[in-house]
N, C-alpha and C positions, 0 to 999 in steps of 0.2 A: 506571366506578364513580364517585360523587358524590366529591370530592377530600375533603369535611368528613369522610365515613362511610369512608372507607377511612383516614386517617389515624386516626381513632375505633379503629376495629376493628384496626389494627395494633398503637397503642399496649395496648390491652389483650393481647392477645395475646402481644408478645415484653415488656412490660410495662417500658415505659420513656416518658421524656415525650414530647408531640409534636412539639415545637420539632425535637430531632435529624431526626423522622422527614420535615419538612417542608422539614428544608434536603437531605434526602436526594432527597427528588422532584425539588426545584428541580436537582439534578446530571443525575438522570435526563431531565428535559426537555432539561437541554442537551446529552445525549448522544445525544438522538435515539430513546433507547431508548425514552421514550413520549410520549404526545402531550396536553397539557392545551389542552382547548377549553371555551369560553364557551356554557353552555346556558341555558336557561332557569329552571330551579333552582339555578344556581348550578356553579361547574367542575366539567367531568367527565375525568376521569382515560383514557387509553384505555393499552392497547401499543401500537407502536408498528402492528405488522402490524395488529391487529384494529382498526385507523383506517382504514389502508389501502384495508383490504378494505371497510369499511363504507362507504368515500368513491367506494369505485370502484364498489362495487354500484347506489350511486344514481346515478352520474352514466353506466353504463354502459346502466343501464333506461331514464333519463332520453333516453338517447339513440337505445337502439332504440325508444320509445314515439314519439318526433316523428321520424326518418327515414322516408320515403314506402316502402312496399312494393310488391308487385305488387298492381293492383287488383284487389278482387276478381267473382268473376260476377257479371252480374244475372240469373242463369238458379237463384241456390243453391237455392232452394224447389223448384224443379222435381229437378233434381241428388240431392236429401236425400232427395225421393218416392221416388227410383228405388234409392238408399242402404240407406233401411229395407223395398224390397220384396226386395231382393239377401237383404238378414239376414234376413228377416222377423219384422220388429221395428216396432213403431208408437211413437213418441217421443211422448212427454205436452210439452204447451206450451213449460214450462220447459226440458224438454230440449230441444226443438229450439231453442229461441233459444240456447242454452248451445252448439251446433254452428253456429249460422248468429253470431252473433258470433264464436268463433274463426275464423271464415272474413274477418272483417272489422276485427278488432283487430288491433294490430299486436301489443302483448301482453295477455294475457288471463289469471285466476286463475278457476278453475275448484275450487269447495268441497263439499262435502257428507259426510254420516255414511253407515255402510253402509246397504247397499240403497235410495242414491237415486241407482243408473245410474250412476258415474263413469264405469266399464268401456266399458258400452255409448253411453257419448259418445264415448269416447276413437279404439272401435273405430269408430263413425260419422264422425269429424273426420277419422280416417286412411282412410276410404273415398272422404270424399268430396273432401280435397287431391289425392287419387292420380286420380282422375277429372278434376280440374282437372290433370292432368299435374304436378305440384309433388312435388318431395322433400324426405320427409319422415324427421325422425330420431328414434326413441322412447327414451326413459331413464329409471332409477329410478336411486335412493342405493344400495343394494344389491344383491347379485349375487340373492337370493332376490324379491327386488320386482321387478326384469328378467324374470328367468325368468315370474314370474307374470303380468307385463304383457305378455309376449313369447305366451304361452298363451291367455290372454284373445282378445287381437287377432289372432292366427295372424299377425304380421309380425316382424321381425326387432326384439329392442331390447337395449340395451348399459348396462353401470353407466356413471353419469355418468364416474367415472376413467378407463373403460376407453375412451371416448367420445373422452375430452380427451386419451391416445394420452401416457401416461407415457414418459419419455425417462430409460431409468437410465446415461445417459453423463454427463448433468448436472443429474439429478432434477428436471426440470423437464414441463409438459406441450406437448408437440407443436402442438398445438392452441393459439388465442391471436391476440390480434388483428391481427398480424400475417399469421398463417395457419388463416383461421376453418376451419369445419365449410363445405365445400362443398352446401348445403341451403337450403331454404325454408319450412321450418318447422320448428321442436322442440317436442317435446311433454315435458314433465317428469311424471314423478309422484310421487310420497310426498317432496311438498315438503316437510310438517313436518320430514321427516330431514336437509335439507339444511342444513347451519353455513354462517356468513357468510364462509367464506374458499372455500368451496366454489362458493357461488353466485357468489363474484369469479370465480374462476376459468372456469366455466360462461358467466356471462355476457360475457365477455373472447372465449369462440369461437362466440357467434352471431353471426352475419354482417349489417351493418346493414339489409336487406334485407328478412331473415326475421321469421316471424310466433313469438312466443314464449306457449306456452301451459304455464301452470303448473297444476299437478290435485293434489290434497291434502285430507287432513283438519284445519280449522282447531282442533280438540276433541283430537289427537292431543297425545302430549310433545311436546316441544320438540325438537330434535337434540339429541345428545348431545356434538357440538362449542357454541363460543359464538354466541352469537347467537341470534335469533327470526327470525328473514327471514321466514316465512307470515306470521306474525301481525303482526309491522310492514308488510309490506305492505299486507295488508286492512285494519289499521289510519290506515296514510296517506290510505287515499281517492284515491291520485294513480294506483292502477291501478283499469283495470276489473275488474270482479267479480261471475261470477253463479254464485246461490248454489242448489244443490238440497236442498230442504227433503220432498219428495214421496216417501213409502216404497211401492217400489213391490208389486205381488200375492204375488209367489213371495217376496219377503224379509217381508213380512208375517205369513208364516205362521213366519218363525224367531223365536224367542224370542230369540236371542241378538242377532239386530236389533234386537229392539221393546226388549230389555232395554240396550241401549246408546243406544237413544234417550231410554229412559225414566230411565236414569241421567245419559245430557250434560244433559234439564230439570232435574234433582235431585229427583227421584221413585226412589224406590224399588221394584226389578224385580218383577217375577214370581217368585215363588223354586219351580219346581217341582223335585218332589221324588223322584220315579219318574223311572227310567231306561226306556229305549224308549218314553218318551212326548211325546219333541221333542228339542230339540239343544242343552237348555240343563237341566242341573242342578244344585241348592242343596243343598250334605250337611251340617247343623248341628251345629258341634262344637268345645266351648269348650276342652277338654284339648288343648294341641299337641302331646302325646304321641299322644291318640287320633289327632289329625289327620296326624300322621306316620306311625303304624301304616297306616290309611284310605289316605291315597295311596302307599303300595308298594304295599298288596294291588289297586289300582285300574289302578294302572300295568304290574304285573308278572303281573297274574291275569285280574282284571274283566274289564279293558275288549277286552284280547286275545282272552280266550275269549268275551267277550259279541259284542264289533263286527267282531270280526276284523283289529282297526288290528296295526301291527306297533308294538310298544314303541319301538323305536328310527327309524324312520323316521317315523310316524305321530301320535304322542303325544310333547309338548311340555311339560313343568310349568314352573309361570313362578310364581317369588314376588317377593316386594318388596326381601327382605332379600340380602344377603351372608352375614353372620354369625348363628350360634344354629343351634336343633337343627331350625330351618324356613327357615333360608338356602343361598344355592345352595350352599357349600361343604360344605357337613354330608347334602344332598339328594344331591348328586354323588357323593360317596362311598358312601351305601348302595344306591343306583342300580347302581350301577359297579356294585357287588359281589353285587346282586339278579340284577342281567339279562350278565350279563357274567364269571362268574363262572372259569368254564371256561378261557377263553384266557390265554393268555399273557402275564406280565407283565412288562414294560418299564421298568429303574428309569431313571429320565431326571432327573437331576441329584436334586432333592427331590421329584421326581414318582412316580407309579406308575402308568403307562398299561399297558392292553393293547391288542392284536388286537381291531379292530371295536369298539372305543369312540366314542362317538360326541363331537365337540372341536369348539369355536367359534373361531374368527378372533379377535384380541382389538383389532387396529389395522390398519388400510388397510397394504398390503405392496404396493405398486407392482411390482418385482421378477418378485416371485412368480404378481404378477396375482389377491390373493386377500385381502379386504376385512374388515373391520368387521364382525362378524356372518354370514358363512360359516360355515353348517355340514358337518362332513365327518365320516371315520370312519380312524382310525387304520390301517393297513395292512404297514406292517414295522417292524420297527427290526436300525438296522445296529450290532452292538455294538464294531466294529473301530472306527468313525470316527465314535461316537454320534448318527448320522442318523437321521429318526422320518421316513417315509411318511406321507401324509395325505390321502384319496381326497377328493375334493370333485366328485361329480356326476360320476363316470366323469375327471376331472383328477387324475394324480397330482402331489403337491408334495412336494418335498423340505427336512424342515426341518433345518438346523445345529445344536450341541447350543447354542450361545450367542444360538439365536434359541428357546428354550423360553417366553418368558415372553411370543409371539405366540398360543398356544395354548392352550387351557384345556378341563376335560370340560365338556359339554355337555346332558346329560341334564337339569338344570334350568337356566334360565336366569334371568336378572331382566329387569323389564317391557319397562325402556330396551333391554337384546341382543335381543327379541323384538319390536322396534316395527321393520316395515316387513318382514316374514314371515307367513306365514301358514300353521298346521298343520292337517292335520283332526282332530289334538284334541287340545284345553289343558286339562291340571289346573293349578287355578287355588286358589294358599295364600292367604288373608285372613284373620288375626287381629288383635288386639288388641298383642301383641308386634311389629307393625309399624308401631305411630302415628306415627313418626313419619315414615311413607313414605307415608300414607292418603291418598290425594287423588283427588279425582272423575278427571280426565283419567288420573291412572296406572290406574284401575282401568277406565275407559273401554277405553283405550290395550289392555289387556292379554285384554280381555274379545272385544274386537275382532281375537284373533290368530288365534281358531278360525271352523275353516273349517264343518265337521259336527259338533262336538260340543265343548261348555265343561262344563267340571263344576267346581265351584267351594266349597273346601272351608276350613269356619270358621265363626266368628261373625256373627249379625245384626248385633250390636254394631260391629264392626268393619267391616261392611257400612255402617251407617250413618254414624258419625265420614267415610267417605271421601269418601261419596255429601253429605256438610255440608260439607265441605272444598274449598272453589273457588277457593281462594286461592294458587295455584301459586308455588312460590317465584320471586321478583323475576329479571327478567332484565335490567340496566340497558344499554341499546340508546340510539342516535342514529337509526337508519334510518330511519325512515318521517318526522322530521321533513326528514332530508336528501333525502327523496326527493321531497317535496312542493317543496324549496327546488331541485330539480335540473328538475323537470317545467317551475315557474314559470321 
């Protein structure tokens, strides 16, 4: 953070002058605890670690970018024919070059919105290395982005943590430059979600060697740790980058594509308005009383007895807020008590879980082996020694009663726990009582979680403030300058 705007912003806050707060920094520097560096607007403030990691990230790319790798074909063209007759799949231009450059970068950023083919690059890239004999290693930031990338391409792929081989003797990762990822290639995907200490860490066990392909949506949030790493990347200019702009037949015909393209321009969607007449619906309704009537009956009746989705496996609500009578915790609890009503309850410190409730992951648990946005379903509780079961995908977990505050219900979620999953179907809250969370990428982000079906309930109003609002709050970053200064 700029040194001038962060003392600004402190003294108002504990509301004292700056003088003190500036000989206070100056202690801080000399302790190490953080780092002032000479930018080009003037000093930036960093921690100590998030220097670290931002110095190691540039100078760790910088170095697999100029280390020599394996050469590659000169047969790829021929290779890539044989590729898309295997899938039978015909690449449009751009895609192919988007396959035949990761064949020949050493690393690569790989972009676009939905439905222009990530997938089916990703699965062609990994076709056509494995043809060239090369091992390759697939990852996503979450355990739900794996699975789904793991299904897409019928090959095996691992959360980035689980990747980098957690060591709970000295919390540390196994993995490391010392003792890389034995491979030649990695493929990442749902980079937006990666924070800058993650990507140190990640880049710290690719092997100088290997070819590093990063795939992402650059329109997505941000991580929900610090840092922008996609976006300072593509911003640097110092990686290459090819961009899929090209929507292709089958995604064309979804609304919920055209309408997530047509919101990243700042155009205003489609709002259709009938159910069973595509996979994208608009319910207008300015009382968030009516809007909160509207979706339990949608969640708990509709859409079960209309589509056949299961409430709790299937259907996803996602709003902006925490708080109020349309924020996740006020959602959660009539949910809970809608669909869930019968089982058993579970008093867990200030909690009230049951039997087959459905609970989110709230922090990376190395341990446990169970991340950041995991969803699961409650499963016993032990009242002798206050232990809570927690089924996660056929995995059970065992929680301690002093580790409650890793878990939370899960029936509505907010945008950022829902970015880097995907359900086949989000009811989706947009009002007016949310301005201050209105912003085109979060409504992007959130519109893009459904797989078959978005229904989306609220104000034009409030449609539009978000769909004007492109102004995402500030993320004050070094990277892409250090990365251009590590390339040179």
């Amino acid at each position: 953070m700029p040194r001038d705007l962060l003392l600004h912003q402190t003294a108002e806050l504990l509301k004292v002058p700056p003088e003190p707060l500036a000989a206070a920094l100056e202690s801080l520097v000399r302790q190490g605890r953080v780092v002032l560096q000479d930018l080009p607007g003037g000093p930036g403030v960093f921690k100590k670690p998030a220097w670290v990691a931002e110095t190691g990230v540039a100078q760790s790319l910088g170095r697999l970018k100029t280390s020599p790798g394996a050469p590659a074909s000169l047969h790829l063209a021929d290779i890539l024919a044989e590729v898309e007759r295997r899938r039978g799949i015909q690449l449009s231009p751009e895609q192919r070059e988007a396959v035949i450059a990761a064949c020949r970068e050493k690393v690569l950023i790989i972009t676009g919105g939905p439905g222009t083919g990530k997938t089916t690059i990703v699965s062609c890239i990994l076709d056509l290395f494995r043809r060239l004999g090369a091992r390759v290693m697939l990852m996503a930031p979450t355990g739900r982005a794996a699975k789904r990338l793991a299904e897409a391409t019928g090959a095996e792929a691992a959360t980035i943590h689980r990747a980098l081989e957690f060591s709970p003797q000295d919390g540390s990762f196994r993995r490391n430059a010392a003792q890389p990822w034995n491979t030649d290639v990695v493929i990442v995907d749902e980079v937006s979600m990666v924070d800058i200490y993650l990507m140190y860490h990640l880049l710290k066990a690719v092997p100088p060697s290997a070819r590093l392909i990063l795939v992402g949506d650059a329109h997505q949030l941000p991580a929900v740790g610090p840092g922008n790493v996609l976006k300072d990347l593509l911003d640097s200019g110092a990686v290459p980058v090819k961009r899929l702009t090209q929507i292709y037949r089958q995604a064309r015909e979804s609304l919920i594509v055209v309408n997530a393209h047509r919101i990243n321009q700042g155009a205003f969607p489609i709002l259709a308005r009938r159910f069973g007449e595509g996979d994208f619906v608009f319910q207008e309704l300015e009382d968030p009383g009516e809007v909160h009537r509207r979706l339990l009956w949608l969640v708990t009746d509709f859409l079960p007895r209309t589509y056949g989705f299961d409430p709790l496996r299937d259907i996803q609500v996602i709003t902006p807020m925490h708080k109020g009578r349309l924020g996740v915790a006020s959602l959660n609890h009539d949910l809970q008590r809608r669909l869930n009503a019968a089982s058993p309850t579970y008093t867990w410190g200030d909690r009230h879980l049951k039997r087959g409730d459905k609970v989110m992951q709230l922090k990376n648990n190395y341990y446990k082996e169970v991340f950041n946005g995991d969803i699961g379903q409650v499963r016993d509780y032990y009242e002798d020694t206050g232990q809570l079961t927690v089924d996660f995908e056929g995995r059970l977990v065992r929680y301690d009663a002093g580790e409650r505050d890793e878990i939370t219900l899960a029936y509505a979620v907010t945008v950022h726990k829902a970015q880097g999953s995907e359900f086949p179907a989000v009811v989706l809250v947009l009002t007016t009582q949310h301005y201050m969370l209105l912003q085109r990428n979060l409504l992007y982000t959130a519109l893009t979680r459904g797989k078959n079906l978005v229904v989306l309930l609220g104000s034009k109003k409030a449609l539009g403030m978000a769909i004007r609002n492109d102004r995402p709050v500030r993320r004050y970053t070094d990277l892409a300058a250090k990365l251009r200064q590590a390339i040179r």
